[in-house]
C-alpha positions in Angstrom: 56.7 -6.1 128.4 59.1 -3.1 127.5 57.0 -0.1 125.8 58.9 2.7 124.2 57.2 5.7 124.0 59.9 7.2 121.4 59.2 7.8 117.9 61.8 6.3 114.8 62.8 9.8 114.7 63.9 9.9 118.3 65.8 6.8 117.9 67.8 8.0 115.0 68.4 11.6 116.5 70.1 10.0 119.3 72.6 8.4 116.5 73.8 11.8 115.1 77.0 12.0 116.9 78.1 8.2 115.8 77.5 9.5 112.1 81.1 11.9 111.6 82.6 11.3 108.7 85.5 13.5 108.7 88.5 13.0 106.5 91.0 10.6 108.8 93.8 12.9 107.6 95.7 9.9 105.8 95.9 8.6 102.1 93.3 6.1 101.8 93.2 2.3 100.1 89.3 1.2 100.3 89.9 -3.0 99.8 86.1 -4.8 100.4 84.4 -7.6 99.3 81.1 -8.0 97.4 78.2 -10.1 96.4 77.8 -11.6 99.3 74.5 -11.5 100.6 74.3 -8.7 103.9 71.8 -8.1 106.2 70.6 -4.7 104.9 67.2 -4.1 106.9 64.7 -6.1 109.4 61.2 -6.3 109.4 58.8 -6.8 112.1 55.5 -8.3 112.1 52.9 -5.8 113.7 53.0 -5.6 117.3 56.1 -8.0 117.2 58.8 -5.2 117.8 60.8 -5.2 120.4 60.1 -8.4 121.5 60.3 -11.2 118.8 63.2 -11.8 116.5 62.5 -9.6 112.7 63.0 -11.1 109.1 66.0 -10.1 108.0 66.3 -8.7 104.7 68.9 -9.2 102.5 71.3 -7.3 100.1 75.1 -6.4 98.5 77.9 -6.7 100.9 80.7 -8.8 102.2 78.6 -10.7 104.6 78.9 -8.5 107.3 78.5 -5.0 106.2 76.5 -3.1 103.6 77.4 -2.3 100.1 75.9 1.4 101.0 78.6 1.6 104.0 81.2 -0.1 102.0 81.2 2.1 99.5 81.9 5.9 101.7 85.1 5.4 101.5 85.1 6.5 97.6 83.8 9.7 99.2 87.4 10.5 100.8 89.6 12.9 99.1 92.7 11.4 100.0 91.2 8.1 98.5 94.2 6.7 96.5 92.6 3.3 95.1 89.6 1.4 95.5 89.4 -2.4 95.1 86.4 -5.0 95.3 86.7 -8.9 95.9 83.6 -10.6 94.5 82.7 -13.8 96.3 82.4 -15.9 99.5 86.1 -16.6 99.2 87.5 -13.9 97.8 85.8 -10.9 99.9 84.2 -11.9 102.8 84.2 -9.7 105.7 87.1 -11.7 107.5 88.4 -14.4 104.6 89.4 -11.0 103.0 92.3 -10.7 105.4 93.6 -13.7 104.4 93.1 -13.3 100.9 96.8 -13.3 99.2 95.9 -10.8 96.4 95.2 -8.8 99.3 98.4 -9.6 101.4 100.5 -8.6 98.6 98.3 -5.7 97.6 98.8 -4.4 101.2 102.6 -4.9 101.0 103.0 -2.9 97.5 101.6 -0.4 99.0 103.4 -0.4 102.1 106.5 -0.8 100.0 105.7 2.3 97.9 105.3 4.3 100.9 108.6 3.7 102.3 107.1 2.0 105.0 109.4 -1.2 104.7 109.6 -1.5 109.1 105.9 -3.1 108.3 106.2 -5.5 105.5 107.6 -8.2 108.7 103.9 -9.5 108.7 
């Protein structure tokens, strides 16, 4: 049996360097989906953790990430627009890429920034 001796706390300290959120320096287009339901927590029976599988617990997202994660990029200065596709078809994680409101949402903006050597996708 593996025993950790470490407390949530030390866990989560150990995560502190994967947590910088520093501007990335460019103009920013946030595209997501939403209402699609995202693992947002697990929960352990007693004396279950780590060995046993949790219950998962459900909330917003696009099926893969969090609504709360989603939505940081709205905290980016350089944010230019932000756009949400409800639905399985519409927004999930991966179907968003093929989305064609998306694709030609993409290519305006790609367009608008003179960037016309990447609109050959």
């Amino acid at each position: 049996a593996v025993v950790s001796t470490q407390s949530t706390g030390d866990i989560l300290a150990t995560t502190d360097n994967m947590m910088d959120f520093t501007e990335p320096g460019v103009d920013v287009y946030c595209i997501h989906g939403s209402e699609i339901p995202t693992a947002a927590g697990f929960r352990w029976k007693p004396k279950y953790f780590p060995d046993y599988q949790p219950n998962q617990i459900d909330g917003p997202g696009d099926g893969t990430v969090n609504k709360r994660s989603l939505e940081l990029c709205k905290e980016f200065k350089r944010l230019k627009d932000y756009r949400v596709y409800p639905g399985i078809k519409a927004g999930d994680h991966m179907q968003i890429l093929l989305n064609p409101d998306v694709i030609s949402y993409v290519k305006n903006i790609i367009s608008e920034t003179g960037e016309k050597d990447l609109l050959n996708f």
